[in-house]
C-alpha positions as CSV (number, residue, x, y, z in Angstrom):
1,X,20.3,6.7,-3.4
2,X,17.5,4.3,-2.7
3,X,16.0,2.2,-5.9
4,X,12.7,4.3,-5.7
5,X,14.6,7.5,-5.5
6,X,12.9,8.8,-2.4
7,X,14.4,10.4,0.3
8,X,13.1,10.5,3.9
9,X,10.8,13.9,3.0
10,X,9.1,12.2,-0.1
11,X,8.3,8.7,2.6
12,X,7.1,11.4,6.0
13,X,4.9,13.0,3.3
14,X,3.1,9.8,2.2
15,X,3.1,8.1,5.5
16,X,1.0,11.1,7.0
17,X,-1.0,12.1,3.9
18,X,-2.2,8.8,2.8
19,X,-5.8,8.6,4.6
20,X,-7.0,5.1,2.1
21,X,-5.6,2.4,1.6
22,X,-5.8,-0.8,-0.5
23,X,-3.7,-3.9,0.5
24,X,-3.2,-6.4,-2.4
25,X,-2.0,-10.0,-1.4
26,X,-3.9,-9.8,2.3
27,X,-3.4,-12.8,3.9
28,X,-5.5,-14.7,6.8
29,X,-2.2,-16.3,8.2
30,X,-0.5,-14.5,11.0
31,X,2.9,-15.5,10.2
32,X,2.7,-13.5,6.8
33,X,3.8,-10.2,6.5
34,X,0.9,-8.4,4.7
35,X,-1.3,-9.7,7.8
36,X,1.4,-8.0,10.2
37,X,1.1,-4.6,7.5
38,X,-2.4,-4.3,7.3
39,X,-2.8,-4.9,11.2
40,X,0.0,-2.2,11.7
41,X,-1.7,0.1,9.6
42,X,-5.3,0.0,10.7
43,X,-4.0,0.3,14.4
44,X,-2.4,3.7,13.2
45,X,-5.6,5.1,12.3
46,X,-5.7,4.3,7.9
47,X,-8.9,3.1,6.0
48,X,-7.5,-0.2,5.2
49,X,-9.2,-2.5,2.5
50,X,-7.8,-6.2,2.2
51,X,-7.4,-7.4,-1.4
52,X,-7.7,-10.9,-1.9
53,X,-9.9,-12.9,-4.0
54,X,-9.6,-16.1,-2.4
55,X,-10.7,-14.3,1.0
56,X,-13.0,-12.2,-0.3
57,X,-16.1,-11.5,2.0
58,X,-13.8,-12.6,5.0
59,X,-12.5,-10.3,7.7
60,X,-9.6,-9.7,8.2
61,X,-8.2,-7.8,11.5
62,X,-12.1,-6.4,11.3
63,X,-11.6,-4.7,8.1
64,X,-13.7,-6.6,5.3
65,X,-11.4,-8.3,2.3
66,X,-12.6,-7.7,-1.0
67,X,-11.8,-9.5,-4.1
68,X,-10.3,-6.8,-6.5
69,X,-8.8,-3.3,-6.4
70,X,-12.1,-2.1,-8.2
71,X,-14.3,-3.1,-4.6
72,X,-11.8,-0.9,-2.7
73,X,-11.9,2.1,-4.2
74,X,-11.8,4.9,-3.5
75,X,-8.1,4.6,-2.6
76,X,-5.1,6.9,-2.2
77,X,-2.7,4.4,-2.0
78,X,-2.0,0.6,-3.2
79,X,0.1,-2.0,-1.2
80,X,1.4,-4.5,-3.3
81,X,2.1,-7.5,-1.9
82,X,3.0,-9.8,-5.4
83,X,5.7,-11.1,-7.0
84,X,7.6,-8.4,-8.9
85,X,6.4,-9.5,-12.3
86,X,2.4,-9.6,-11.4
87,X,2.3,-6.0,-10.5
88,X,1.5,-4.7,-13.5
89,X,-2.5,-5.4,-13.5
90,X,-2.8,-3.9,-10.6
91,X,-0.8,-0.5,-11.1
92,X,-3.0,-0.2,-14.0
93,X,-6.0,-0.6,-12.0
94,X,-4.8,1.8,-9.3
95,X,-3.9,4.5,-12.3
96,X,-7.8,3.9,-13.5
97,X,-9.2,4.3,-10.2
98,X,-7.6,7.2,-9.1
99,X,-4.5,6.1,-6.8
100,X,-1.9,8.6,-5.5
101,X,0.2,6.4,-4.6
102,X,1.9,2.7,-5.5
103,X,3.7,0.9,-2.4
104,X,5.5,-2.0,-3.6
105,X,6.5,-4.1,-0.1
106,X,10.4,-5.5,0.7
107,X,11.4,-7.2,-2.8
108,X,8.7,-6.0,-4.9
109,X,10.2,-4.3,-7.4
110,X,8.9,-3.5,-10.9
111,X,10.8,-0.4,-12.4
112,X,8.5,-1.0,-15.9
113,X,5.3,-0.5,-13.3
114,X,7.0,2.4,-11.5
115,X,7.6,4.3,-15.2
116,X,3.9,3.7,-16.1
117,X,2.5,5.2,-12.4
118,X,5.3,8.0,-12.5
119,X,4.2,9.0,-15.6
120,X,0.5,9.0,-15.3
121,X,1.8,11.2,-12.0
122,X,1.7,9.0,-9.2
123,X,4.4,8.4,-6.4
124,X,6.1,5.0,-6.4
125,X,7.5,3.3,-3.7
126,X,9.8,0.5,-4.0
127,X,11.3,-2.0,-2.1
128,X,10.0,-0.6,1.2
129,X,7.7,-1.6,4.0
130,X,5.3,1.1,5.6
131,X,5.9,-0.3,8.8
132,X,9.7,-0.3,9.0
133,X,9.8,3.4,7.0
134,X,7.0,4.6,10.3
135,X,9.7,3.3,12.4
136,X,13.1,4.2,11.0
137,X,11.3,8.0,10.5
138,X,10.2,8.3,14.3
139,X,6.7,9.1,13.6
140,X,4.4,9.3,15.8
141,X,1.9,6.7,17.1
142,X,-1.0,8.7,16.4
143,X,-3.3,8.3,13.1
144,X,-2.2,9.9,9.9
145,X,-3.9,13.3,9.4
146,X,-7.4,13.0,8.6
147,X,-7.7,15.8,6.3
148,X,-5.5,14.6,3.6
C-alpha cells in the first residue's frame, strides 16, 4: 500500500482530469526539481501557475510566477514543493480557493494536511512526483483532457 493510499486508478484519474494547476516552491534554477515539474507539465498541455514570492512577476518556462496561491486561482490542483511541516498554509489556502486536488512532491509528506484536505473532500497525493507517476502509468504524451 502506498502512504497516500492510492492506487494506479485513483493517480491515471488525476493525471488526465487535472486541467489547472498551481506549483508552490517554483524555482528559476534548472537543476531544481520543481523547475524540471513545472516545465514537464506545461509541455503536456496543463495551465501551470508558478508560486513563488521571491520570483513573483518573473517568468518562468513562459508561464508568469505569482507570489501566492490566492493570484493563481482558479486551480484544480496544488503542487507542493515545501518542507513537510510548511504545508499546512497552503492546503488551507487550496481548501478556500476551491482545489480538487493536493500533490505533495517526493518527501513531502504531511499526514495532519492530508486529514484536513480529505476531509473537506479533496484528493491527496503524497510522496509522489507527477512526472515519474506519467511515466511509470504509460500515459500518453498528449495534453490532459481539456474538458475536465
Amino acid at each position: 500500500m502506498t502512504i497516500d493510499g492510492l492506487n494506479d486508478a485513483a493517480i491515471r484519474a488525476i493525471l488526465t482530469g487535472t486541467r489547472r494547476i498551481a506549483l508552490v516552491g517554483a524555482s528559476a534554477n534548472p537543476a531544481r526539481p520543481s523547475n524540471g515539474v513545472l516545465r514537464f507539465l506545461l509541455t503536456h498541455g496543463y495551465a501551470v501557475t508558478p508560486v513563488n514570492p521571491g520570483l513573483a512577476g518573473q517568468l518562468l518556462h513562459g508561464a508568469p510566477v505569482v507570489a501566492s496561491l490566492d493570484d493563481a486561482a482558479p486551480l484544480d490542483l496544488v503542487d507542493l514543493f515545501r518542507a513537510s511541516d510548511k504545508v499546512m498554509p497552503a492546503v488551507r489556502d487550496a481548501l478556500r480557493l476551491g482545489a480538487r486536488t493536493i500533490w505533495m512532491q517526493l518527501g513531502v509528506i504531511n499526514h495532519d494536511a492530508a486529514a484536513i484536505a480529505r476531509a473537506a473532500g479533496l484528493a491527496v497525493v503524497m510522496d509522489r512526483c507527477p512526472v515519474i507517476e506519467w511515466a511509470r502509468l504509460g500515459l500518453a504524451v498528449s495534453a490532459p483532457d481539456q474538458t475536465a
